[in-house]
N, C-alpha and C positions, 0 to 999 in steps of 0.2 A: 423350495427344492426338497426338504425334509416331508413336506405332503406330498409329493411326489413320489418319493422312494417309498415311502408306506402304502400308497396307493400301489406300485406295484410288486409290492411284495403278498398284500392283499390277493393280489390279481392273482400271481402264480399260485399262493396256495390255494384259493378257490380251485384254478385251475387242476390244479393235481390232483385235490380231490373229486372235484368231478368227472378226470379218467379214470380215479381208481376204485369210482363203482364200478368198473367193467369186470375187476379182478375178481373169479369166483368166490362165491363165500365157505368155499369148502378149502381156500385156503386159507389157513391160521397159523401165523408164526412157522410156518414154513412144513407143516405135518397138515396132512390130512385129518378134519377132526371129526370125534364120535358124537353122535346125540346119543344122552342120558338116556341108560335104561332100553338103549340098542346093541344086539349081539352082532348088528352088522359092521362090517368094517376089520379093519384088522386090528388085532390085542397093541396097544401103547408101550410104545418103548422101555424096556427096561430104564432103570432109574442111575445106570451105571452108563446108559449110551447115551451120546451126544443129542441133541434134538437136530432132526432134519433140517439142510438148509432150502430155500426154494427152489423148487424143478429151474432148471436154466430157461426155460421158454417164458416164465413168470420174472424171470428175470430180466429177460429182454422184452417183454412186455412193458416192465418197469421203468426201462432204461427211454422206450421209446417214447412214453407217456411224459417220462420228465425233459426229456428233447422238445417233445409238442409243445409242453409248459413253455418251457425257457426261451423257445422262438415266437411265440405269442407275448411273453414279456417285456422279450428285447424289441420287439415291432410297436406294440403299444407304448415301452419308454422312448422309443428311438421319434414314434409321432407326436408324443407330451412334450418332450424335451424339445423339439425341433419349433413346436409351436409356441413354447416358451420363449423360447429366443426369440425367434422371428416378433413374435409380441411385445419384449422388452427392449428390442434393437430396432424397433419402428422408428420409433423416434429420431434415432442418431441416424436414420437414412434420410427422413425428412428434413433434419439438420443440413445434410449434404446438399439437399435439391436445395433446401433456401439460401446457402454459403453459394452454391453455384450461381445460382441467379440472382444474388449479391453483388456476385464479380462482376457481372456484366451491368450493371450501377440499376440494378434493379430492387430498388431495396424495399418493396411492397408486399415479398412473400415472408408467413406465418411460419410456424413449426407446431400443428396440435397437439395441446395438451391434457392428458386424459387427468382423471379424476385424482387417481393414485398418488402418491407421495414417495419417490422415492428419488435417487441418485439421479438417474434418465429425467426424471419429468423436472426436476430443479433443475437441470443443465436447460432443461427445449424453453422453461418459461424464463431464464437468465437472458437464453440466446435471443427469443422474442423481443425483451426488452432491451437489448442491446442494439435489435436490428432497428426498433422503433424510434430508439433515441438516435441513430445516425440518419435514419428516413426524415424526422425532423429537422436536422440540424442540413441536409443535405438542401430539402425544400426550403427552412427556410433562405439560404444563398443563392439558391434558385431564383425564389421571390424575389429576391433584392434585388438580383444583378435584371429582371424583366423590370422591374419597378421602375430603376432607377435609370435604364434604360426609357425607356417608354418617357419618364418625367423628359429625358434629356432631349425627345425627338423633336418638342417643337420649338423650345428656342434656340435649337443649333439651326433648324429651320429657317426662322425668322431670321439668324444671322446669317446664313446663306444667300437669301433672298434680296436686305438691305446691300450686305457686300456687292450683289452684281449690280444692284440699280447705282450702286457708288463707282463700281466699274463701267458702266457703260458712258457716267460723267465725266469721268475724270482726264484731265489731259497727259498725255507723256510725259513723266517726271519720277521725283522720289514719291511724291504721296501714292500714285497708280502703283508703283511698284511694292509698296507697303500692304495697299489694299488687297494686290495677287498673292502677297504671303497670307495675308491673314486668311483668302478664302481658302487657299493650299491648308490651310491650320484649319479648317473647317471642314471641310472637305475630308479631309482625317478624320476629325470626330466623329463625323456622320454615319463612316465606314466604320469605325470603331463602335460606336455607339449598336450599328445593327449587327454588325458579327456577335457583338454580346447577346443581344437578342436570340441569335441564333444557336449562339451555345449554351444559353438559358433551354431554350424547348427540347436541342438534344438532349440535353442532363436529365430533362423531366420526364421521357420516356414516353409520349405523348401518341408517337406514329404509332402504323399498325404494317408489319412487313406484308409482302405480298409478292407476287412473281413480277419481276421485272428483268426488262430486256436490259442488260448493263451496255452491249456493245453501241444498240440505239440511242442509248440515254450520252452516251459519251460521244458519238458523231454526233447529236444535239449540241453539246455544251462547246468541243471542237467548231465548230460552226459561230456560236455567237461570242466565240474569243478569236475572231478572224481578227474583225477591224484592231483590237488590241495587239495583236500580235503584228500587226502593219506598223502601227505607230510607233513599237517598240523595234521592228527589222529582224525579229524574231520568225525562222521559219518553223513551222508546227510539222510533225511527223507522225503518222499513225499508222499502227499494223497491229488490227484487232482481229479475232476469231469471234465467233458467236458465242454468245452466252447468256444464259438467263439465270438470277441470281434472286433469292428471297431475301427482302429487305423493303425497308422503307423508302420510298419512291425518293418523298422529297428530301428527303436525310442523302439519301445515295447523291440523286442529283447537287444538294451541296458540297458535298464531298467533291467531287470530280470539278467542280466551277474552282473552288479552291486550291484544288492540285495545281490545275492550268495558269488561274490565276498567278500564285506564288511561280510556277515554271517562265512564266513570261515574265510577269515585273522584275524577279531575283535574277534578271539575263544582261546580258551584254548586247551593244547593236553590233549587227549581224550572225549574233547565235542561232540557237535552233533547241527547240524539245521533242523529245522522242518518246513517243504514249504507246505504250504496248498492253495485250490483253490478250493473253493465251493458256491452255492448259498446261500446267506444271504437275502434271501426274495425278496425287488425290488432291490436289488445288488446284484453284483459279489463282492466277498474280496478275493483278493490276498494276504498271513499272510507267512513271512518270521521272524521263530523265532530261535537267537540263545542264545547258554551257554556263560560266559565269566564275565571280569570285572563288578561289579557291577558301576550303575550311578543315579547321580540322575537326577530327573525331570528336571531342570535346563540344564545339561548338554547334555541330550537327545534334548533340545528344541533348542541346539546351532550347533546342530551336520549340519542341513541343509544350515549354513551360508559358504561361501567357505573358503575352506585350515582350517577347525577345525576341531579337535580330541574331542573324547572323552576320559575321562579315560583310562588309561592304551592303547592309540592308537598309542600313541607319538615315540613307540618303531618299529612299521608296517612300510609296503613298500608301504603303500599308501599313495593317492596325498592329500589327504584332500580335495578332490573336488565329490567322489562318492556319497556321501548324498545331494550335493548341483543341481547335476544330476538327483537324480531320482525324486528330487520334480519338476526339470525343466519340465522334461518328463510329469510326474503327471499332471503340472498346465496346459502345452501344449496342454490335451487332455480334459482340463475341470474334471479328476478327484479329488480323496481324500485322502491324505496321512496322517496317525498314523502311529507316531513314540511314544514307550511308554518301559519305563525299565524292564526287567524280576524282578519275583518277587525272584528267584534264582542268577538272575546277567544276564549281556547281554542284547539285545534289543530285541523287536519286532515290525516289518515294515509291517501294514495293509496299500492295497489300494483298495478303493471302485469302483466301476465301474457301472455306470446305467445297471440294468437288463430290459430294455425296449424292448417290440416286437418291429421287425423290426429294431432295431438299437442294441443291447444288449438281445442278449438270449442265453440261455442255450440249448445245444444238448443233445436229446435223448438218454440214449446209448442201446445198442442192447443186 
């Protein structure tokens, strides 16, 4: 900053001097001067008068020239300085876009760092290695939970398989009825076993978004949770608007199998769920509401942590891991998940969705 200010201090005085060749050279300290050994001109002041000060037109001459200066100065410090900043404040901007795209568990972007050594570039290459050491630590529980998943597929498999050929033996009694727990106990794992899977690949950021039809994609998924929703006595309700949403296809579409799902199994026979899908101004809400157990606030707020139940869930064939999925999904895409109790009993699951042109809008319908 001190070479800065010398640079334009430099500036202006060039500058001033080279308006004030314009200034006649016949003026001199404010009199008109004689060449040596010329009668012309007029006789020099008595030595008892004041010396002349400059004609006022030379003075505003002066005036205007040091004006020129000073706005040439302050434009060229106002473009050095601005361009200083903007150069030393890069970084901490780049910080920002990687902390943002952190949030969204994207933890792959960099901050570059220039050659220099100072306050800023020790922060961006700290922040670097901060980002890389949780990028690691993230992937490797990533890894684990695919791993150990993947290891667990085939012999819950193999014990899937044995169990029914033991069931299809078995006579009516206690042992058949042992063997239906066990496959029920199996039968769990399995679902368990690939929801992890499934929120291993969220976590990992793998998909690529793209435009997709949401309202289609969700009369799809409505569609192959009929027969489940029979079995359970559950009626299904939908009143969707058009919409096309950027995201990842197959990401989305788990999301919505799991709302439905969790809305039907977490139900009562003869309930019902109520799936809506309309503009809410500058968002899209996706509102998944069903009948059932009552909860409290408390218990709705624990439901997203993984393998928890809520009331009355303890008794279900699910993994305890579908709520802890669909905030994954949620966080994945930068959206907004409300979870909140029925005022009748059961939950209701809003997600927000930016309605932005060009990236989030809403389709005309015909």
């Amino acid at each position: 900053m001190v070479a800065v200010i010398a640079v334009l201090a430099l500036v202006m005085a060039g500058t001033i001097t080279l308006l004030m060749t314009y200034v006649p050279d016949s003026i001199v300290g404010g009199a008109l001067a004689v060449t040596p050994g010329s009668t012309d001109g007029p006789p020099p002041p008595p030595a008892s008068v004041p010396a002349e000060v400059l004609p006022r037109q030379e003075v505003e001459r002066l005036l205007v020239f040091s004006a020129v200066a000073l706005a040439v100065v302050i434009t060229a410090g106002a473009g050095a300085v601005r361009w200083i900043v903007r150069r030393s404040l890069a970084p901490l901007h780049a910080m920002v876009a990687a902390a943002r795209q952190a949030g969204s568990t994207d933890l792959r972007a960099r901050v570059p760092v220039g050659r220099g050594r100072d306050e800023v570039t020790d922060l961006a290459a700290n922040f670097n290695l901060m980002l890389a050491r949780l990028d690691a630590a993230f992937e490797a529980q990533r890894r684990f939970a695919a791993n150990a998943s993947h290891e667990l597929q085939t012999p819950l498999a193999v014990t899937q398989a044995a169990l029914d050929d033991a069931l299809a033996e078995a006579r009516p009694g206690p042992t058949r009825d042992l063997l239906q727990d066990l496959r029920s106990l199996n039968s769990r794992s399995v679902r368990t076993v690939r929801t992890l899977l499934d929120l291993a690949e969220t976590e990992g950021g793998t998909g690529h978004p793209e435009q997709t039809d949401l309202a289609l994609l969700v009369r799809q998924e409505v569609d192959n949770q009929r027969t489940a929703a029979q079995e359970h006595d559950v009626t299904v309700r939908v009143n969707l608007d058009p919409a096309v949403v950027e995201a990842d296809p197959s990401l989305l579409r788990l999301m919505v199998r799991n709302l439905l799902d969790n809305a039907i199994r977490h139900n009562h026979r003869g309930g019902q769920v109520d799936l809506s899908l309309h503009d809410a101004g500058p968002e899209l809400m996706l509102s998944v509401a069903n009948t059932g157990t009552r909860m409290s606030p408390d218990e709705v707020a624990k439901i997203v942590e993984p393998f928890r139940r809520g009331a009355g869930r303890l008794r279900t064939k699910g993994s305890g891991l579908g709520a802890t999925l669909i905030a994954a999904i949620v966080a994945r895409h930068g959206w907004r998940l409300r979870l909140r109790p029925g005022a009748d009993g059961g939950l209701t699951a809003e997600i927000r969705l930016p309605n932005q042109q060009g990236t989030y809008h809403l389709l005309t319908t015909e």
